[in-house]
N, C-alpha and C positions, 0 to 999 in steps of 0.2 A: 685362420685357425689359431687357436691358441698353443704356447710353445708346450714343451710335454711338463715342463717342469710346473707351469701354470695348471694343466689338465689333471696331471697325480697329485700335487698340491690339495685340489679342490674335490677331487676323489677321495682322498685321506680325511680330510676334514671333512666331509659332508657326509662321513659315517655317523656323524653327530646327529643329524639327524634323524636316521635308520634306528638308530639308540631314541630317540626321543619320541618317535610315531610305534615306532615296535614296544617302548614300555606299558606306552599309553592303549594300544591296541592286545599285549600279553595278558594285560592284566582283565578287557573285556572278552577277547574269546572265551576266555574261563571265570566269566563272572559269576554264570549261572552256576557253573562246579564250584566256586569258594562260596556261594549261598549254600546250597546243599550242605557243603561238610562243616562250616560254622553256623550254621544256623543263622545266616542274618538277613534281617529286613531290607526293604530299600529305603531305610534311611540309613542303615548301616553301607547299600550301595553308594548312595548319597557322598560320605562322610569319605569311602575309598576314593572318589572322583575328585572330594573336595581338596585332597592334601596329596593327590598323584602328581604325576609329570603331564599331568591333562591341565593341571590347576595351580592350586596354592601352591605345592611343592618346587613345581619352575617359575613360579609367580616369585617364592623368595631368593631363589638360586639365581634369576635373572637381574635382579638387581645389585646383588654381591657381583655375579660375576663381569656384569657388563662393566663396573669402574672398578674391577679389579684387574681387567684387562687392556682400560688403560692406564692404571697407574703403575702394573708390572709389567705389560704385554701379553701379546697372545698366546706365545710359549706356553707362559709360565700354567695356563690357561691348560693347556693339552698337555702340559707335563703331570698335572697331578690330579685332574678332573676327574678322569673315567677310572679310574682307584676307589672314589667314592661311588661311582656310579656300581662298579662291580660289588661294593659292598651291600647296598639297597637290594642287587638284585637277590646276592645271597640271602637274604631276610626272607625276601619273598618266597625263594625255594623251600626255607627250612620252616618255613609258619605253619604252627598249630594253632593257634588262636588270632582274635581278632585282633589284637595288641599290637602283637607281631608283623600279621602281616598289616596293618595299619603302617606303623615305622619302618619296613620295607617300602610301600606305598610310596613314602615321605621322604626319605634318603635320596631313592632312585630321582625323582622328581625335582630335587635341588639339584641335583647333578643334571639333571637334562636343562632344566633353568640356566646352571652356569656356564653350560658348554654352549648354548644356542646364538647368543651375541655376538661371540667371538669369531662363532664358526662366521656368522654370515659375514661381518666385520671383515675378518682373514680373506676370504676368498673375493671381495671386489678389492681391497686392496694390494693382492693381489695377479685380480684379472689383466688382462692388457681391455683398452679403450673399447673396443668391438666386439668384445665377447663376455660384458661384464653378467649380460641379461642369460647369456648363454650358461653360464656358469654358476650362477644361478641357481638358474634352471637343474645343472646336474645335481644343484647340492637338494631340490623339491623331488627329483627323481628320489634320492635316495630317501627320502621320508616318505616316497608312494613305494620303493620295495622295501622298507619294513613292514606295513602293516600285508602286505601282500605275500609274505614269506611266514611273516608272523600269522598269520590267519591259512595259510598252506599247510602249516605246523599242525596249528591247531585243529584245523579238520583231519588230517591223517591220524595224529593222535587222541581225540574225539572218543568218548564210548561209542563205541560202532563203526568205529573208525577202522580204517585200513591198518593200521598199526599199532593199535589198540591195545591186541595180546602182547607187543614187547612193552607198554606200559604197565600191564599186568605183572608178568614176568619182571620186570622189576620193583617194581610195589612191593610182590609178593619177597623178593631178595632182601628189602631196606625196611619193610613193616613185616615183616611175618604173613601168617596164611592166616590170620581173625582178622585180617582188613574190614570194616564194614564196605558198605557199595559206593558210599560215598568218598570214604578216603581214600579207596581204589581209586577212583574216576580222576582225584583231583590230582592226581599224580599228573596225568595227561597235562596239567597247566604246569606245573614244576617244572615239568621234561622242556617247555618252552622257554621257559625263563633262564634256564642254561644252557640256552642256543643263544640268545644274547650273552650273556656273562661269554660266551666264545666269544663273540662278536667284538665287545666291548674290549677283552685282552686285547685283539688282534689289533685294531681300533687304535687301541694305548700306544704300542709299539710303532706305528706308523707317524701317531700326532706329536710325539715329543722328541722323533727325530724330525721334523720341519724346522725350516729356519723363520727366525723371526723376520713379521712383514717388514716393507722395507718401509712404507710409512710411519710407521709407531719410534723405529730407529730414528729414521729423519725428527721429528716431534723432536723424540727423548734428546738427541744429539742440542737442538736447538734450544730444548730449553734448560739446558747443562750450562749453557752460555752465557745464560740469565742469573742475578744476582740469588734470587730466591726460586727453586722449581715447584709451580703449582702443583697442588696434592688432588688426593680425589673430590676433596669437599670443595678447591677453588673451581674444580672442574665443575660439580655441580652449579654452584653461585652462577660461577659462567652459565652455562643453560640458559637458567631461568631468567637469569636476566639479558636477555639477550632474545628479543621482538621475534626475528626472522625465525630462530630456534623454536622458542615457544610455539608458534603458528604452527610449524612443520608436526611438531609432536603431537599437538593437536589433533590434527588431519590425520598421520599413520596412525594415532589411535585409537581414533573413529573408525577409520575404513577396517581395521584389523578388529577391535573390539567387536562389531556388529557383526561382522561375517563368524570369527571369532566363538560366540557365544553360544551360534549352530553348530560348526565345526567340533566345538570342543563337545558335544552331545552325540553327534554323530561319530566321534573316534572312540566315546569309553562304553556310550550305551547302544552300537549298533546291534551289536548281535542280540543283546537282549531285547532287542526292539522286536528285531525278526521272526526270536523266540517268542514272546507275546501277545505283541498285535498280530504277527502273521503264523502263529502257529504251526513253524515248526519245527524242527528238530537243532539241535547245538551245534551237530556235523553242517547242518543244512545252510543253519545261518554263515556260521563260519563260511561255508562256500558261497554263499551270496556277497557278503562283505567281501572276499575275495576278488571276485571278479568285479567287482567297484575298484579296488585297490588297484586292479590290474589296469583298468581304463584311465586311471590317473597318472600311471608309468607312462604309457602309450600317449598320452591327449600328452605329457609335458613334453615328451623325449621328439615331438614335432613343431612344439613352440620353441624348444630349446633350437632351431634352424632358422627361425626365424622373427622371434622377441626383439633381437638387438636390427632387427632391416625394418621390420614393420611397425606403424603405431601403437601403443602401448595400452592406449586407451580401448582399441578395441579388440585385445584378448581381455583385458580386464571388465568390458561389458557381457562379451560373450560367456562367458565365464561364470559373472553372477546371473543371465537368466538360464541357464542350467540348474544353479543353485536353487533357484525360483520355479524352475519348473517341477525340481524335483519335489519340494514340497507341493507343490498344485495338485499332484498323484496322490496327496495324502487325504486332500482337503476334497478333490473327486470320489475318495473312498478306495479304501483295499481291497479287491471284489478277486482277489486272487494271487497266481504266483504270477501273472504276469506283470502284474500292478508292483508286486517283492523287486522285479528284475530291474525293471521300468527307473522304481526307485532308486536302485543299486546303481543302474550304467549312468542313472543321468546328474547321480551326486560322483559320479567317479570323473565323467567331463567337467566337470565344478574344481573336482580334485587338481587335476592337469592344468586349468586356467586359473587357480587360485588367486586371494587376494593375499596367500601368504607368499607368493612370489615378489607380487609387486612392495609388497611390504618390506622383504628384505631387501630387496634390492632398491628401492628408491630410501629406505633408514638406514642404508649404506652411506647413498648417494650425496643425502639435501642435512649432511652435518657434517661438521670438520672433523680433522682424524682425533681431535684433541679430547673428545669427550663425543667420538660415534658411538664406540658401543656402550658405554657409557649411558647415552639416549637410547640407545636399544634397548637395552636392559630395564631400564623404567620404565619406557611402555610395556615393555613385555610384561612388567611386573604387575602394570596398572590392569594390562588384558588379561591372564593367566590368572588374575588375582578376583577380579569379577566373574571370569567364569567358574569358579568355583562357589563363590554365592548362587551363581545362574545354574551349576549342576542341581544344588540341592532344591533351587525352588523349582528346577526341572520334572524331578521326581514326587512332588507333590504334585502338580500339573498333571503330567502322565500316569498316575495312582500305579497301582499294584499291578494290574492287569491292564495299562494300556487304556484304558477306556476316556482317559483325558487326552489322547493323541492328538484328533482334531484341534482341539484350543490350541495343544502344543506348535501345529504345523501353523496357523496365524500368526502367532508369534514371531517365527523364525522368517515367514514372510515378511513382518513389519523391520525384523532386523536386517533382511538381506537388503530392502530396499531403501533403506537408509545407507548403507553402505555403498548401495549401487551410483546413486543421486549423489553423495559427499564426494567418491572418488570421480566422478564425468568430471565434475565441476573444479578439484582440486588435483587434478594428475599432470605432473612436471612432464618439461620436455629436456630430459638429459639423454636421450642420444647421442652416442658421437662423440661427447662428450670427457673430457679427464677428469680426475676427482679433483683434483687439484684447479680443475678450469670452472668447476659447478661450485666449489665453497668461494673462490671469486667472485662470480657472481653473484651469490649470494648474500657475503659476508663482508666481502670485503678482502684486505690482507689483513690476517691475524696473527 
């Protein structure tokens, strides 16, 4: 087992993530309420997805902050990150218009961009040898209880919701008694979005009292030594020119991009899927996406036992045909809620096996400390950065009302199984392994 100081470490930090699936999930449960009270299309859907923390917005935060976390360290990273992130979300509470909450969208979204690198970065280096998978794993837990808590929120405070009248009741305190119905409702996604801003304080307070990894130290120490200390841009150079490197990146950004591309549709436009093609209600959806979320806590929180004893490969198989099955239920046709549930539980085991595990954990793994997350952050920038292209041609795809679904779910088929086929054939064997033993091997001494 891992010592405690490794365990809270990784628990502190991998609130980052809870921030990064809970932004990207706050802002769908209440998509269909910020349609309502701004009047806007789904191309105005579109255009939220494209610059959220689903997309472009952590597409440009991920690559400031991955080489700014190795040019200053991880600290520096968790000292002043989620300050910006508290500010996005404040935008998002206070929007009257589309502007608004657009640059709320935007803000929040670089911040979850900049903190994402570092976090996974931090926590294997981190880890001890044996429980780097495990650890992980706690920090994919924490991005299956945001949207899972986030989507709990959001159906209790829901019109019709259980909790409803205390949204009411404050609407009616902070807007007056001529609320129209819509600016009443959208309160319920407000009252969400300052359950993170809690989150994210508490969050703040935790990350900027951690100590700096002890890798990055080591680095910095060594290269103190040295006549000239490489900056971020030699770190880049380095990269790319450097074969083994290049390959790696390659590979994690295929297998992430592809899976990626589904995921990033299923986290912004679930609920309004549900609301659409399955017609039913906002509370309803939210509860369906819910218990998907919950199945992705549960499916990780027993990988998390056994990732670092077992092969790698095959949670990473099983994993994407869940992924694949679940759209098969789409492509069989919606003939009902059981068809809704089907969909729900069998992208929630998708969830728990993800390819975003392996992702972090082997663009931990297969790069030196000198420019890890550095490479994290690129790719992340190049995935996050495509799917926001891919939300908006999503929405033309799927039309107004659902009625391009089918096309939709072939696609997501053609992309899972590109991902499936790239990772069999390209998935490392670092088991066992020390970071310091696997850039050896790979690299060389550097």
């Amino acid at each position: 087992m891992a010592n405690n100081g490794s365990l809270k470490s990784t628990i502190a930090v991998s609130l980052t993530n809870y921030l990064d699936a809970g932004a990207i999930v706050a802002g769908a449960s209440g998509l269909t309420l910020w349609q309502n009270y701004l009047g806007l299309s789904e191309v105005h859907l579109g255009w939220l997805n494209f610059i959220s923390a689903n997309c472009l917005g952590a597409a440009l935060g991920a690559i400031i902050g991955g080489f700014l976390a190795d040019k200053y360290g991880r600290k520096f990273i968790f000292t002043y990150n989620l300050l910006v992130y508290m500010t996005g979300v404040l935008l998002v509470m206070l929007s009257v218009n589309f502007p608004m909450l657009l640059a709320g969208f935007l803000v929040t979204g670089i911040s979850v961009g900049v903190g994402v690198p570092a976090s996974w970065t931090y926590i294997s280096e981190s880890s001890e040898v044996n429980n780097r998978g495990r650890n992980i794993c706690i920090s994919q837990m924490s991005w299956g209880f945001g949207p899972m808590l986030i989507l709990f929120l959001g159906m209790l405070f829901a019109p019709g919701g259980y909790l409803f009248s205390w949204v009411e009741s404050l609407a009616h305190f902070i807007g007056g008694n001529n609320l129209s119905d819509e600016a009443l409702n959208v309160f319920s996604s407000r009252v969400v979005f300052f359950s993170l801003f809690v989150v994210a304080f508490v969050a703040w307070n935790l990350q900027r009292g951690l100590q700096e990894s002890a890798e990055f130290t080591k680095g910095q120490e060594t290269g103190s030594k040295e006549q000239e200390k490489p900056g971020v841009m030699d770190n880049i150079k380095v990269l790319f020119q450097n074969r083994i490197a290049v390959k790696t990146a390659l590979f994690l950004a295929t297998i992430y991009l592809t899976w990626n591309l589904v995921a990033s549709v299923m986290g912004f436009f679930q609920p309004h899927i549900y609301e659409t093609a399955g017609g039913v209600s906002n509370e309803y959806a939210n509860m369906l996406a819910c218990a998907g979320w919950a199945f992705v806590v549960g499916v990780t929180f027993v990988l998390s036992f056994l990732i670092d004893k077992w092969p790698h490969k095959l949670f990473y198989v099983l994993g994407l045909l869940a992924a694949l099955a679940t759209w098969a239920v789409i492509i069989v046709g919606v003939n009902g809620m059981g068809s809704l549930w089907a969909f729900s539980i069998l992208w929630g085991i998708n969830g728990g096996l993800s390819v975003q595990i392996f992702y972090a954990l082997w663009g931990s793994e297969l790069f030196p400390a000198k420019f890890r997350a550095g490479a994290q952050g690129l790719m992340f920038f190049v995935v996050r950065g495509l799917s926001a292209v891919w939300g908006i041609v999503f929405t033309l795809i799927y039309g107004e009302n659902g009625e391009g679904f089918t096309l939709a779910a072939w696609c997501m088929i053609a992309l899972l199984l590109i991902s499936l086929v790239v990772g069999v054939i390209g998935a490392p064997n670092t088991q066992g392994k020390s970071l310091e033993q696997i850039t050896r091997e790979r690299y060389g001494e550097m």
